[in-house]
N, C-alpha and C positions, 0 to 999 in steps of 0.2 A: 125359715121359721122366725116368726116375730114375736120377740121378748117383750115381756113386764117390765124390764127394768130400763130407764133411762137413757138414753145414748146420749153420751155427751158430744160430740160432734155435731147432731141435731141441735140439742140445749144451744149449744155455742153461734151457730148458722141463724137460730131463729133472735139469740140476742142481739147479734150485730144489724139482722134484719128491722130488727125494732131500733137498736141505734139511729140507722141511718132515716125511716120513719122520725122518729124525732127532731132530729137534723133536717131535715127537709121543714115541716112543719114551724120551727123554730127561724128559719132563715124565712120563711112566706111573712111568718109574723113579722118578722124585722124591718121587710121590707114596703109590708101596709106599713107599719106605722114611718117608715120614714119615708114615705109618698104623701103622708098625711101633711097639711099644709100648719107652719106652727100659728101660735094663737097671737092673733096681730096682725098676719102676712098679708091677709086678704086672697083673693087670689088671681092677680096680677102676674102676666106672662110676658117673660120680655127676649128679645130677642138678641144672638149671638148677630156681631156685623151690623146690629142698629142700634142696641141700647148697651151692646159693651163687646169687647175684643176678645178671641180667645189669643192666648200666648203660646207660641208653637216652638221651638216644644215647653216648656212648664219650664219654669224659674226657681230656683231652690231661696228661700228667702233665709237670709240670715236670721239667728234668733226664733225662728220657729218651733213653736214646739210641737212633739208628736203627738200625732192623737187630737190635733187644734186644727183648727181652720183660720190662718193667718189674716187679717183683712190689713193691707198696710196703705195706708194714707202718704203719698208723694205732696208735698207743699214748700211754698215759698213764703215768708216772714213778710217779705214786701207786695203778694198778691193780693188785692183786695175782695176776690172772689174766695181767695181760701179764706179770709175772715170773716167773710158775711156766713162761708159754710160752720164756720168752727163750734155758733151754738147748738146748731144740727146733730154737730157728731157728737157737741159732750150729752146731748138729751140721748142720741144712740148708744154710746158708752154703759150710758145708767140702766140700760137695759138691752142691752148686746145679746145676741140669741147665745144659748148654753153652747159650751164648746168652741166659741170665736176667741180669738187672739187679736189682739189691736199691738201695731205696732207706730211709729210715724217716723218717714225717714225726710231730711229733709233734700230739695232737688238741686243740686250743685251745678245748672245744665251752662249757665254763664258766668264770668267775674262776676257781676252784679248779686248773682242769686247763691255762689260761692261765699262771697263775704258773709252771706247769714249763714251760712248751711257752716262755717265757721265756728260762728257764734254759739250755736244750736248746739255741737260738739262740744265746745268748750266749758260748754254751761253742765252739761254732762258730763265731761271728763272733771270736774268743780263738783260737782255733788249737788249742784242748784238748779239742775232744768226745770223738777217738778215745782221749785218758788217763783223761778223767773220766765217759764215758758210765758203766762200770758202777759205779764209787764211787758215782756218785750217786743212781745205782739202787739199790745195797744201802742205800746211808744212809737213803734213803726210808723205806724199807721196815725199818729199824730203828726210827729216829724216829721214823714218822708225820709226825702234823701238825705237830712239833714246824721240820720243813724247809717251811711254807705259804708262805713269805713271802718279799721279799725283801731283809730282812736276814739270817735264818738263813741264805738260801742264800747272802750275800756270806760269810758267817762258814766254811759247806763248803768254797765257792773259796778263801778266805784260807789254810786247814789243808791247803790242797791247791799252795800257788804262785803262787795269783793275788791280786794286791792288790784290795782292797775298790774303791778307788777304779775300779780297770780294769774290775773287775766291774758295776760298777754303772754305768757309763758303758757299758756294752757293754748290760745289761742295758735302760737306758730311750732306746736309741739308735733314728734314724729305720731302721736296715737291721733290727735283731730285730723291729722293727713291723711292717717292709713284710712281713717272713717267715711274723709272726704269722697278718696279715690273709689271705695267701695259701693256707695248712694252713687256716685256716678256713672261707673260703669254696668251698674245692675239697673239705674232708670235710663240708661243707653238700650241695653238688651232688651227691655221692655219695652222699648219703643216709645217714652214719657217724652213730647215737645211741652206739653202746657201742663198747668197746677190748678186747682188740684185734681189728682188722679189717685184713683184705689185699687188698689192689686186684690183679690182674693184668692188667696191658693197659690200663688205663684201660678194660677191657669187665668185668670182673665181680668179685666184688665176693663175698666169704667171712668168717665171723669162728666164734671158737670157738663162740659162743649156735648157731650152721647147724650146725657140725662138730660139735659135743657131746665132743672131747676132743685132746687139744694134737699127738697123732700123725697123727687122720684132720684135723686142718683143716693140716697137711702136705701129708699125702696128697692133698688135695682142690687144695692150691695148685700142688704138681705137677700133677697131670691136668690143669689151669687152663695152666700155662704148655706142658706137651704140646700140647693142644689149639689154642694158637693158636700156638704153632710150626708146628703142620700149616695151620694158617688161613696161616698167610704163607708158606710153600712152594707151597699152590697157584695164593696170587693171582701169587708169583712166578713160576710155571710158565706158569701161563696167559697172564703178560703177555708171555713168550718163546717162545710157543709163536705169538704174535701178532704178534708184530713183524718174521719177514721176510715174511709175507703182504703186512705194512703198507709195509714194502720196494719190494718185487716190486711193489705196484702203483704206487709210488710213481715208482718206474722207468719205467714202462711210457708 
């Protein structure tokens, strides 16, 4: 005999039914719109194996934050290709797609490129990278080798504010070592011979030598952080799309 009155069992069956309706619906839209190409991108296709590397397996980047898409910049103080790229990246900076993280670590791969990747730390462990990053980049790149070492470069920081002494305790101190050793063995794992080179996600991995010029290895690190914006919209879709299934049995 079938009652007037309500069953809750039904009631309850047909709301989780509609839950999961929602849920479905809700992850589709997610995923239009993050297949949607952003405003700027054009839409330019580039290829794993020719316009950039993937990293097998993934690289945890130090300083990452969750929920970001890390894009980290490998360079050298005395390269002259990372200089000519540098006003590229600060025009990229100034309008970075939502949700990128810029990091820049510097490449310790020789003496040579150690002694700055030194400096770089030191200035940082000093509280002055963000004053002296680009002086000391143009000074480089005026002087040459004339900045190899690291009296010249106590002599830059001194013209600059900082006393030799502080310098130089900064510079042969156990925290620029530990930062050394870390830039090194983490653009070892990535497999970084040349500067500059751009990690995104700790998955892949681009440098001008792939890009062949300072706009498309832009372009390429955009579509790189596109792309795994969409990679994380739908693991995150998928995992809410899972979880009151995971619920509702849980209940049961």
């Amino acid at each position: 005999m079938e009652s007037g009155r309500d069953n809750p069992m039904k009631s309850q069956t047909n709301r989780h039914r509609w839950q999961r309706c929602l849920v479905l619906f809700l992850w589709v839209l997610l995923v239009s719109v993050a297949w949607a190409a952003p405003p700027g991108s054009g839409s330019a296709e580039f290829d794993a194996g020719f316009d950039y590397r993937l990293i097998d397996p993934p690289v945890r980047i130090p300083g990452a934050e969750p929920g970001k898409v890390t894009v980290v910049e490998f360079f050298w103080y005395g390269c002259p290709h990372c200089y000519r790229f540098e006003p590229y990246l600060d025009k990229w900076l100034e309008h970075k797609p939502p949700g990128a993280q810029f990091i820049r670590i510097p490449a310790p791969l020789n003496p040579t490129w150690t002694v700055h990747a030194r400096a770089y730390y030191a200035a940082k462990d000093l509280g002055v990278l963000s004053r002296l990053f680009q002086p000391l980049f143009d000074a480089i790149h005026r002087e040459g080798p004339a900045l190899g070492t690291e009296d010249a470069l106590a002599g830059f920081f001194a013209r600059h504010g900082v006393k030799p002494a502080a310098f130089r305790a900064a510079y042969g101190s156990f925290t620029v070592d530990a930062e050394v050793r870390r830039a090194r063995a983490l653009a070892q794992r990535i497999g970084i011979t040349g500067v500059p080179t751009v990690v995104v996600a700790g998955r892949y991995r681009t440098s001008l030598e792939l890009a062949g010029s300072d706009q498309r290895l832009i372009d390429i690190v955009n579509y790189l952080v596109h792309k795994e914006s969409r990679r994380g919209m739908r693991a995150g879709a998928l995992k809410s799309a899972a979880a009151p299934a995971a619920n509702q049995s849980t209940a049961r």
